[in-house]
Every structure is written in C-alpha cells, then in structure tokens.
Backbone bond lengths (Angstrom), bond angles and torsions (degrees), N, CA, C in turn:
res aa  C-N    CA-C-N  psi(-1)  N-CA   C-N-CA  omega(-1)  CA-C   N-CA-C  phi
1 X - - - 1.467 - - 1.520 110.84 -
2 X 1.643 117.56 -32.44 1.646 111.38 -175.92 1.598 98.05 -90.59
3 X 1.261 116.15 -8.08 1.927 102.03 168.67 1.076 107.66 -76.14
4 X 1.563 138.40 -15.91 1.628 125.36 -141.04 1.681 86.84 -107.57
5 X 1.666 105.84 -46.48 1.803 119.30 171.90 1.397 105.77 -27.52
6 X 1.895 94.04 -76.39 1.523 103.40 -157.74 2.501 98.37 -50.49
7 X 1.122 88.08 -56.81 1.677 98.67 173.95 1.683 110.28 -20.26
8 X 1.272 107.30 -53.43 1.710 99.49 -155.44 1.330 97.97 -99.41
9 X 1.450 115.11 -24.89 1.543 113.05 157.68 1.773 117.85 -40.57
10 X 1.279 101.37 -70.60 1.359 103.92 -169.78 1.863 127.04 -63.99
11 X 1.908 108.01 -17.60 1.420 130.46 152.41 1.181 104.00 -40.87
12 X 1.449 117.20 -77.92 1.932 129.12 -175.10 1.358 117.94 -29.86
13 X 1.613 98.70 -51.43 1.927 106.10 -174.12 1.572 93.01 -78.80
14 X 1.313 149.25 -28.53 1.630 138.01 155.13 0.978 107.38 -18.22
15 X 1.616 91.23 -70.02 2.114 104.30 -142.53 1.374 84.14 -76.22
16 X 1.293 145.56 -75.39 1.509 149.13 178.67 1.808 105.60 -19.45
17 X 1.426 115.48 -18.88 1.614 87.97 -175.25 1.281 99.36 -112.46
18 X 1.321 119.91 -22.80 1.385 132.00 -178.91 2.193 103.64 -37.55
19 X 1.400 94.21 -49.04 1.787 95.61 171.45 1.271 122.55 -62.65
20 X 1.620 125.52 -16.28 1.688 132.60 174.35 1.318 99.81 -58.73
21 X 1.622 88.72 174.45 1.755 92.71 -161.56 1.987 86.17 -135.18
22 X 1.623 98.89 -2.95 1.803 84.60 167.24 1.665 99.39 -130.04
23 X 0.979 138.43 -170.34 1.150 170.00 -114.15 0.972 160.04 -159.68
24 X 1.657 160.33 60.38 1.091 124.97 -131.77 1.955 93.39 -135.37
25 X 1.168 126.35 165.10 1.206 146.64 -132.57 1.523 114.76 -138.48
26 X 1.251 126.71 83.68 1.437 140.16 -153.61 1.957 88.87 -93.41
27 X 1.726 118.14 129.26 1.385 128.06 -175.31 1.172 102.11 -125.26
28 X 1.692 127.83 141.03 1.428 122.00 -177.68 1.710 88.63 -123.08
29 X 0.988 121.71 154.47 1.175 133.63 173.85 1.859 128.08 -149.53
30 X 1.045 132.75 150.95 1.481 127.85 -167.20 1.494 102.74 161.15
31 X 1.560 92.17 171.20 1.567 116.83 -179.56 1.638 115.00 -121.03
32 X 0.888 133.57 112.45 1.682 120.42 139.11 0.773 118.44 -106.93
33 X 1.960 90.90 136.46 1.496 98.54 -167.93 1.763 94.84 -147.85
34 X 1.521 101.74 169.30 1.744 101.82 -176.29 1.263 109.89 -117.85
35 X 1.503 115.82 14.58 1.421 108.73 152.53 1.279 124.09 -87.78
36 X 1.460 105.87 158.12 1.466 114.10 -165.32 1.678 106.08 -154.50
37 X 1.265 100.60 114.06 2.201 107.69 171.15 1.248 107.65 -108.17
38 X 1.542 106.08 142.54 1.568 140.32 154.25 1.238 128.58 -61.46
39 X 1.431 135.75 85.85 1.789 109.10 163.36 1.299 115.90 -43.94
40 X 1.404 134.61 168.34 0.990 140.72 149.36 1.264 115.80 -149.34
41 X 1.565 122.95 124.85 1.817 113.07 166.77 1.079 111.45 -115.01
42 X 1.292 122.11 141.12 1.602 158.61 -174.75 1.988 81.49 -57.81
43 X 1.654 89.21 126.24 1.355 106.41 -179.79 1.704 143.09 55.21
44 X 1.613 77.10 33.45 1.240 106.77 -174.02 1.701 133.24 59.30
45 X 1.664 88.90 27.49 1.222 94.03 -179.45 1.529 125.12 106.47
46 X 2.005 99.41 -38.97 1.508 98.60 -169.48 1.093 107.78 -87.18
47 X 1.423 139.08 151.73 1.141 148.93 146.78 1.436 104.82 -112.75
48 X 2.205 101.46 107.82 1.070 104.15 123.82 1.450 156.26 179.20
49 X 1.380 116.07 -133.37 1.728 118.11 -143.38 1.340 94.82 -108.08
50 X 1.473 120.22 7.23 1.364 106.47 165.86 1.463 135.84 79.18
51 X 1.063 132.65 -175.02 2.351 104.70 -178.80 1.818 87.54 -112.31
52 X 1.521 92.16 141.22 1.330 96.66 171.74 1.481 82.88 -141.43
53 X 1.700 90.14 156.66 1.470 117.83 -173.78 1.879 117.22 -94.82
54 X 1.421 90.52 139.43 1.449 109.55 170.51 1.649 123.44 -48.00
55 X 1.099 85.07 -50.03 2.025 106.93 165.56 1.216 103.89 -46.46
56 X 1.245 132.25 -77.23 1.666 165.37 -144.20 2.130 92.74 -73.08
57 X 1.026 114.38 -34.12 1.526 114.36 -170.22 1.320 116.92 -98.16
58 X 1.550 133.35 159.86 1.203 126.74 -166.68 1.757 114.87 -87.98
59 X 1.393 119.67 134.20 0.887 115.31 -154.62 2.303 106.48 -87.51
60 X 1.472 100.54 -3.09 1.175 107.17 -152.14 1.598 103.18 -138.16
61 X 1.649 112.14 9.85 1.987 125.96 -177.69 1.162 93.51 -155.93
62 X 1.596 93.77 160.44 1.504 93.26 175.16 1.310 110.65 -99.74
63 X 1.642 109.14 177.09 1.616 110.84 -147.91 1.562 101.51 -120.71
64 X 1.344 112.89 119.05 1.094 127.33 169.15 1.454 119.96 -73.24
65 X 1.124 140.32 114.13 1.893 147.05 -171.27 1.404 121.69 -113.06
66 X 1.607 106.02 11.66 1.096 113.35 169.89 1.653 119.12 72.84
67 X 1.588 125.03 -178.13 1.603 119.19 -168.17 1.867 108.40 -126.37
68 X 0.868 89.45 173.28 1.286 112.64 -179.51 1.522 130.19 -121.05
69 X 1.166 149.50 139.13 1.489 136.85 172.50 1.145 101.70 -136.88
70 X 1.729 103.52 151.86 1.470 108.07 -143.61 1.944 81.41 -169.60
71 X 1.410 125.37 148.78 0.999 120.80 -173.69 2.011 102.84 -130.07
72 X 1.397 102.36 138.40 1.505 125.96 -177.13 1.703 98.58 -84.88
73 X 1.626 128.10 102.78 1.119 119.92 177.87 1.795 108.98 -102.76
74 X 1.239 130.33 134.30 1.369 113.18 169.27 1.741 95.17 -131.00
75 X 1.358 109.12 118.67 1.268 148.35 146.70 1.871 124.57 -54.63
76 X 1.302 114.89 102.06 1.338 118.35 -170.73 1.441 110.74 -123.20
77 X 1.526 113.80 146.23 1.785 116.96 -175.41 1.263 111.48 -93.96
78 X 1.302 113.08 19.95 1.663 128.33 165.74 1.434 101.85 165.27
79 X 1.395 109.19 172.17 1.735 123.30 -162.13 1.169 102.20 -91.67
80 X 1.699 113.38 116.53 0.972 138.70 -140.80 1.653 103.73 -147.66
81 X 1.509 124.58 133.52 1.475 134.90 -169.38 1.491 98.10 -107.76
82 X 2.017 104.63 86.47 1.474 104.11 -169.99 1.439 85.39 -117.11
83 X 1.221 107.48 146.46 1.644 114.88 140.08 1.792 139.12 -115.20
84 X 0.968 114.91 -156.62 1.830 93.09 176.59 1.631 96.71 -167.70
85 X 1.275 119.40 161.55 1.532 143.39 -178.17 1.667 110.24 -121.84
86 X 1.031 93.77 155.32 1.488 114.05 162.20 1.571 128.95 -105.24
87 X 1.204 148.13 129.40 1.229 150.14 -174.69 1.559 117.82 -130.06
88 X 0.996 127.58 81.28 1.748 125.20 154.49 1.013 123.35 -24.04
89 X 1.947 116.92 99.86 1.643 105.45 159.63 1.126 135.02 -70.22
90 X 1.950 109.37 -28.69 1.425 105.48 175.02 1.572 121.64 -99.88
91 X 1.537 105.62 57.54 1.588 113.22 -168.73 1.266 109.52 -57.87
92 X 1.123 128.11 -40.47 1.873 138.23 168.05 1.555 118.90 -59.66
93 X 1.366 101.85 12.47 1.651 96.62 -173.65 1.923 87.07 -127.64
94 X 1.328 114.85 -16.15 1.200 85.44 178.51 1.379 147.14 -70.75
95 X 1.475 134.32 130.29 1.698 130.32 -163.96 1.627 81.10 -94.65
96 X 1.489 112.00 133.32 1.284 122.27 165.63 1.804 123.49 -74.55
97 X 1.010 113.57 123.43 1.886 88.71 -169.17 1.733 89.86 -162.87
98 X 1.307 135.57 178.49 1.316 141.14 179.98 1.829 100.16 -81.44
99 X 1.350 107.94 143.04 1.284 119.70 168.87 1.617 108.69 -115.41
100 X 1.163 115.34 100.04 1.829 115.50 175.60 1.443 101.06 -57.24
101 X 1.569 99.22 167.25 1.439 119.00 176.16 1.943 122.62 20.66
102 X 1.330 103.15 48.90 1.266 116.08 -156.13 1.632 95.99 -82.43
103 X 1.519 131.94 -36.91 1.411 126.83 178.72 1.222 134.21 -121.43
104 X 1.057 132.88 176.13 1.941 113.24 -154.79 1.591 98.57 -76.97
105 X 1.563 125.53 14.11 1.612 103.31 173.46 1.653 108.90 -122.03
106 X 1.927 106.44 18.62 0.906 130.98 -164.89 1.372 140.80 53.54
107 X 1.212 114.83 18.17 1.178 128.31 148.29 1.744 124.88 -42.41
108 X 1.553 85.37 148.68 1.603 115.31 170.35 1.568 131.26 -49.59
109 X 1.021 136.47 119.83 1.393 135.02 155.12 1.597 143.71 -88.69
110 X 1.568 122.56 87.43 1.263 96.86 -143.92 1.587 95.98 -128.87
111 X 1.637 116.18 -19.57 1.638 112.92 -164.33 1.843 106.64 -86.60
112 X 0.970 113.64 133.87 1.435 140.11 169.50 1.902 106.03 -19.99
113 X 1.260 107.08 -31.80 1.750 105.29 -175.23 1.725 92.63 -100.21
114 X 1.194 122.76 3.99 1.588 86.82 172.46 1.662 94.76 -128.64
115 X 1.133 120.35 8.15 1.815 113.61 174.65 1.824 105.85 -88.59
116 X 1.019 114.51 168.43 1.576 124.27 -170.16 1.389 118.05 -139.20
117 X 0.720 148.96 128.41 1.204 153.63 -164.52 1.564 131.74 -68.87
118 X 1.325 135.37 128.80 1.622 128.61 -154.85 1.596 122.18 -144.20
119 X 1.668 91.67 38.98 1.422 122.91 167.03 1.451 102.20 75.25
120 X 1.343 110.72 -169.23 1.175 123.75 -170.83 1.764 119.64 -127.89
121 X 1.435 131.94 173.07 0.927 130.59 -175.21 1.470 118.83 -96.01
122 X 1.524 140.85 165.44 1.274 131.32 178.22 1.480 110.10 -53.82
123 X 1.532 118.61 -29.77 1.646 129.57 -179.44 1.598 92.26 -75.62
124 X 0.760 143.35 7.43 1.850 135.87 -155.89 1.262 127.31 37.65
125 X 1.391 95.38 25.06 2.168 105.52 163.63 1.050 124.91 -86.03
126 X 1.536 128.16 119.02 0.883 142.28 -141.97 1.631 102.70 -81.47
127 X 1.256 115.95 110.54 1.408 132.99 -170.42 1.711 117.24 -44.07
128 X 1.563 110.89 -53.66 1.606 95.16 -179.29 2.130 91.97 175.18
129 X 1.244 120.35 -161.21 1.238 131.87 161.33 1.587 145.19 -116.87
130 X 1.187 143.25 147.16 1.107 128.46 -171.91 1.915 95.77 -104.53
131 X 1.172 122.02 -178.58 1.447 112.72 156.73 2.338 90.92 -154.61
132 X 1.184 103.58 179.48 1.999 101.15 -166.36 1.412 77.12 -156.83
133 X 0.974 107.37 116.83 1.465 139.49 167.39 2.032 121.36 -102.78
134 X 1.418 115.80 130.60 1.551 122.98 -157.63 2.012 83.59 -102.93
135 X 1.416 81.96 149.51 1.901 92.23 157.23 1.383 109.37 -109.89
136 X 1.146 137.22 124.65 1.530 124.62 -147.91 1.503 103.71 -100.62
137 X 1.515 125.29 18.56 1.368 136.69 179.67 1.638 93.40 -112.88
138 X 1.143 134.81 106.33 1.410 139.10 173.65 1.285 126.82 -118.50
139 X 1.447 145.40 135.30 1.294 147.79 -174.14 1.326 123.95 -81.73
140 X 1.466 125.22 113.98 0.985 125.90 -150.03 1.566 112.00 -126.61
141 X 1.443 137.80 79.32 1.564 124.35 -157.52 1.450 123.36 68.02
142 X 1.633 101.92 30.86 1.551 113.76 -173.27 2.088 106.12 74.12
143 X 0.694 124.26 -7.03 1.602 138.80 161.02 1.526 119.53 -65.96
144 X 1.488 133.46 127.43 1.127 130.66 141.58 2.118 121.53 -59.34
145 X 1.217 92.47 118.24 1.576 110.02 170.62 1.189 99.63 -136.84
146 X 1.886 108.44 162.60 0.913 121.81 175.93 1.810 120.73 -111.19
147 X 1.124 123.74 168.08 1.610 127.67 -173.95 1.730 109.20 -88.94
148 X 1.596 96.36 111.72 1.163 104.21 -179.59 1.559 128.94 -84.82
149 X 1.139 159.26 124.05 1.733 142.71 -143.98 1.879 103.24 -128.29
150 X 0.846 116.50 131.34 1.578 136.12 -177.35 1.404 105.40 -121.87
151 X 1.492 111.43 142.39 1.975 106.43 158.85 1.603 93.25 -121.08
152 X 1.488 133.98 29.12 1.263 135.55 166.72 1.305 124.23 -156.64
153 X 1.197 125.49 12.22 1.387 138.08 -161.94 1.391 124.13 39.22
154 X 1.477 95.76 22.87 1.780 97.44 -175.28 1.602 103.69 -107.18
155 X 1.416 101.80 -37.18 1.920 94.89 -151.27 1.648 80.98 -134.80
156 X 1.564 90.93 114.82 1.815 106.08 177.17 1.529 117.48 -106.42
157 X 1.825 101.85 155.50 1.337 94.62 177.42 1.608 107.68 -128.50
158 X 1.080 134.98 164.52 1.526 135.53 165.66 1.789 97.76 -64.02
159 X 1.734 120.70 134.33 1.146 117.16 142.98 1.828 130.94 -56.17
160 X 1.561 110.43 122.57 1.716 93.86 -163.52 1.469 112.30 -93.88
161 X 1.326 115.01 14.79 1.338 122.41 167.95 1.534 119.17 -164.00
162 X 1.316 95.99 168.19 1.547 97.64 166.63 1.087 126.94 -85.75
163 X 1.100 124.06 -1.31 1.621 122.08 147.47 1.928 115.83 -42.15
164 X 0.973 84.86 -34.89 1.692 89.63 -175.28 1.997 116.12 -32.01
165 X 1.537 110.49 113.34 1.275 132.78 -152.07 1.701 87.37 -103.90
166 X 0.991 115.57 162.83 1.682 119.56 -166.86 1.918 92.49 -121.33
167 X 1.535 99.33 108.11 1.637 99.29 -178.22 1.880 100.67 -85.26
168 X 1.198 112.02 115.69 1.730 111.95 144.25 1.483 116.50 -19.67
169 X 1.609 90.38 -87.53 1.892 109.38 -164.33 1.577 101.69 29.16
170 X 1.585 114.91 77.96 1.415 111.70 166.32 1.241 123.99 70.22
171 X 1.728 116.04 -19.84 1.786 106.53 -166.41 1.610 109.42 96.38
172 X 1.379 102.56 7.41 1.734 106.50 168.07 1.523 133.65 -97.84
173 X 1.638 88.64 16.55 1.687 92.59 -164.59 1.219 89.01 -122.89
174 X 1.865 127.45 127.72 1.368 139.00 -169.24 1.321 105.62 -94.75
175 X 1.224 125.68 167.00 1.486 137.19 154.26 1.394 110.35 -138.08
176 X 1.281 127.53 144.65 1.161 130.30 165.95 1.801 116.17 -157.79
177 X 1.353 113.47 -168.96 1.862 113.37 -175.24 1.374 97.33 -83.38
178 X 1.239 119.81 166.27 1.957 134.31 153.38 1.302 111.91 -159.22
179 X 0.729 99.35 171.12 1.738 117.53 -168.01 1.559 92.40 -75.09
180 X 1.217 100.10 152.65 1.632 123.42 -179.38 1.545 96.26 -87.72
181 X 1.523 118.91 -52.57 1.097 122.08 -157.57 2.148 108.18 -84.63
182 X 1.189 118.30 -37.73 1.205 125.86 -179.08 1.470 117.40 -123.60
183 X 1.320 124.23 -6.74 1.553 128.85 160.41 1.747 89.85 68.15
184 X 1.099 121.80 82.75 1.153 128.65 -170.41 1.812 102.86 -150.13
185 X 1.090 144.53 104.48 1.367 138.18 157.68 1.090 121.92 -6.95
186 X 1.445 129.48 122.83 1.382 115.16 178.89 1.528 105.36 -130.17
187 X 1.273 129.68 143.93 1.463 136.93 -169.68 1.832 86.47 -95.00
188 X 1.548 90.03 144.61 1.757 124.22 177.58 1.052 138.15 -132.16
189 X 1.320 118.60 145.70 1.889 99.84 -179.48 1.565 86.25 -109.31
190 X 1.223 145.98 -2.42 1.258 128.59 170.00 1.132 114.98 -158.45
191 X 1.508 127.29 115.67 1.574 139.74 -166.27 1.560 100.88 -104.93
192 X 1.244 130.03 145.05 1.634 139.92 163.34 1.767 115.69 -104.30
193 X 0.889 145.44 133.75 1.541 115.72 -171.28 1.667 83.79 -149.06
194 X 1.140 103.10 107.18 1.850 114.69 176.64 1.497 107.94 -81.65
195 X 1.518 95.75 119.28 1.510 100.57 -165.00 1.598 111.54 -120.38
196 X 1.347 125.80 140.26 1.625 131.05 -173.00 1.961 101.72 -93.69
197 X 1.569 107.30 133.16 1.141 107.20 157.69 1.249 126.12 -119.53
198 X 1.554 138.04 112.76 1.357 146.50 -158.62 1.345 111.84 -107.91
199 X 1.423 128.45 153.45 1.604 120.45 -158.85 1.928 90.39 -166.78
200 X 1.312 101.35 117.76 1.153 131.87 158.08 1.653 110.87 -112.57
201 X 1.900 107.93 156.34 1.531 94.90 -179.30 1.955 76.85 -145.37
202 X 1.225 91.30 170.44 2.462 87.39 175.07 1.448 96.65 -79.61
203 X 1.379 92.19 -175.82 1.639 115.63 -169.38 1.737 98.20 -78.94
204 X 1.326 138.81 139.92 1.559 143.79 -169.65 1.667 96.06 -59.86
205 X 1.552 131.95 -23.09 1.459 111.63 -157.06 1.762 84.88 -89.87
206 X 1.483 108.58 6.26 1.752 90.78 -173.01 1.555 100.92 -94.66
207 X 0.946 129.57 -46.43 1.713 177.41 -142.23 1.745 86.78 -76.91
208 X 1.440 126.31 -68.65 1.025 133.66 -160.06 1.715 104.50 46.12
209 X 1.506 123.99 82.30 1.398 86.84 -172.49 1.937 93.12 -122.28
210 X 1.292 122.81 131.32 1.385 125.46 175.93 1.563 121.84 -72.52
211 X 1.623 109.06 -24.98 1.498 108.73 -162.01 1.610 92.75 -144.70
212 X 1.371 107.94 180.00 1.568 118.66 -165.45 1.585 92.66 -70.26
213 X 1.454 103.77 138.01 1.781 104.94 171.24 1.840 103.08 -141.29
214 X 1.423 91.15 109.94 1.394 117.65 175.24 2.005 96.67 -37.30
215 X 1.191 101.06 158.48 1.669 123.57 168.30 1.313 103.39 -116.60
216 X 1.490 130.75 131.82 1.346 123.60 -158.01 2.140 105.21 -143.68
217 X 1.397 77.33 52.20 2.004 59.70 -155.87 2.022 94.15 -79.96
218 X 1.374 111.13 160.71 1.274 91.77 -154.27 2.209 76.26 -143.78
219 X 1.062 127.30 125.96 1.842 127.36 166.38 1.265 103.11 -115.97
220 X 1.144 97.03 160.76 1.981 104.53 157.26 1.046 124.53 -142.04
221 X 0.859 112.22 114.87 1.880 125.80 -174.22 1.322 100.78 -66.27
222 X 1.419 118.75 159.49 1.610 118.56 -171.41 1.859 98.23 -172.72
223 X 1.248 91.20 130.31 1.727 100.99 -173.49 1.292 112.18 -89.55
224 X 1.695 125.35 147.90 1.110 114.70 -174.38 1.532 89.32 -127.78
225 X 1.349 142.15 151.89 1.361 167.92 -161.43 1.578 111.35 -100.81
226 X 1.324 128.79 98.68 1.814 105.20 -164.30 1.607 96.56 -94.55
C-alpha cells in the first residue's frame, strides 16, 4: 500500500509539470574506482605521556607535558590523489590555554581550531589541550615532497613552514602531497607525514582532582579521494 502511495504521488508531480513552461535538470555524478588507501599511525595510534603527578605540577599555571612524534602513514593499491582531515571527538572537553613548543620550529599553540580536547575531570572540568603539528617536508614513494593544505579540496597551497599546526574546523581542512618543484598535487602509493604531539593540562587549583583521572583525547583522521 506505501509503494502504490509513494507511486501515484510522484505520477501527479509528472503530469502537473509537464504544463510548466521552465524546467529544471536533475545531474548524477561519481567515481568507480579500484583504488583503495590505508591510514596508518606509528604506534598504533597511541600517544603516550605517561602518569604524572598532582604533587609534581603547578598548582597556580598551566602545565606544559611536553610532545610527542608519531608519524601519519597512508598506504595506496596504486597512485592515487588522496588527502585526509582531522576531526576532534572530545571537542567539548577542550580548556583553551597556550601549548609551548607545540611544532617542529617550536612554536606556540594557542587558537581554539587547532587545540583538541583531553577529557574531563570527575567535577566535569575540563582537564587541559592537545594541539598535532605537520613537518611540511614529507616522503612520498621514497621521494621528498612537500604538504599541500586546502579548506575545499579545490584550490591548494604549499605549507610555508614547519610551524604548520593541524586545524580541526569540523574535518574541513585537507592535507595532501605536491610537488616541491611546481606545487601541483601528486597521486601516491605511499605518503609518510611526520607529525608533532603537544600536551598542556590547567593549573591543579583549577583541576581540583582527588583520584587518578585518565587523559582521553581521542581524533580521527579520515581520507578524502581528489
């Protein structure tokens, strides 16, 4: 009975447009294709910082915990023009605050789109920030290339340093390879992407924390197909 509905419904809007005098123009578009890439991160992903003590941290600044490096591998079954994003699960946990020595030219981390979030406390205070920092010289098929940055996957630019901070914003900000020599996209069967991990947490009198409280910051990388 709801096939025959939806059916004579969609007849009516036919015959009903068939009398218009404009038009409009329905486009399907897509790819199949039989390539297919792997993320992969160096150490399965985790980064980490190990138990540090309440005692040991400042009770009255916030606490710098130092970085981590950890490498973004994507693996392809032929040469392929992929790029990939980042996405914050615990975006609601992030405390905004400066992250020292956050990228390989040691730079600062401080604006709201590139910190990440690192759970919360048993009180529900938001524990501290992460920030993921790019090396903008990347290995590409045994090749030096460099990291190319998009906010649409249309119109790319070369990263101009290694400062280069890895923005969230939703999962709308691309990365991918380009030519060193013409900044041009280049398809890969195997990308390396050397990546910085930086870790700030608040000062303990903010924190109030009585018992062990896990650090939980959690991203997801996600490939996009150009």
């Amino acid at each position: 009975m709801k096939k025959n509905i939806i059916a004579t419904a969609v007849a009516m809007l036919l015959s009903t447009a068939t009398h218009a005098d404009s038009t409009a123009v329905l486009k399907l578009k897509g790819v199949l294709t039989n390539d297919a890439c792997t993320p992969t991160l160096s150490d399965g992903g985790i980064v980490d910082f190990g138990t540090n003590y309440v005692s040991a941290l400042s009770a009255t600044a916030d606490n710098q915990l130092g970085h981590k490096d950890i490498t973004l591998t994507i693996a392809c079954t032929a040469a392929t023009k992929v790029a990939w994003t980042i996405n914050d699960n615990n975006a609601d946990s992030v405390k905004k605050l400066t992250i020292e020595d956050a990228t390989f030219t040691g730079n600062e981390a401080w604006s709201s789109t590139v910190e990440f979030g690192v759970g919360k406390t048993a009180g529900n205070v938001n524990i501290g920030a992460y920030s993921v920092a790019m090396n903008r010289n990347i290995t590409v098929d045994g090749g030096a290339k460099q990291v190319g940055l998009s906010s649409d996957g249309v119109a790319w630019t070369p990263a101009d340093s290694d400062a280069q901070l890895l923005t969230h914003s939703s999962g709308l900000f691309m990365f991918s390879a380009m030519n060193i020599e013409n900044n041009d996209l280049v398809p890969f069967t195997n990308a390396v992407f050397p990546l910085r991990v930086a870790l700030a947490v608040q000062k303990t009198d903010a924190l109030a924390i009585t018992d062990d409280t896990p650090i939980t910051g959690q991203a997801t990388i996600t490939l996009r197909y150009l």
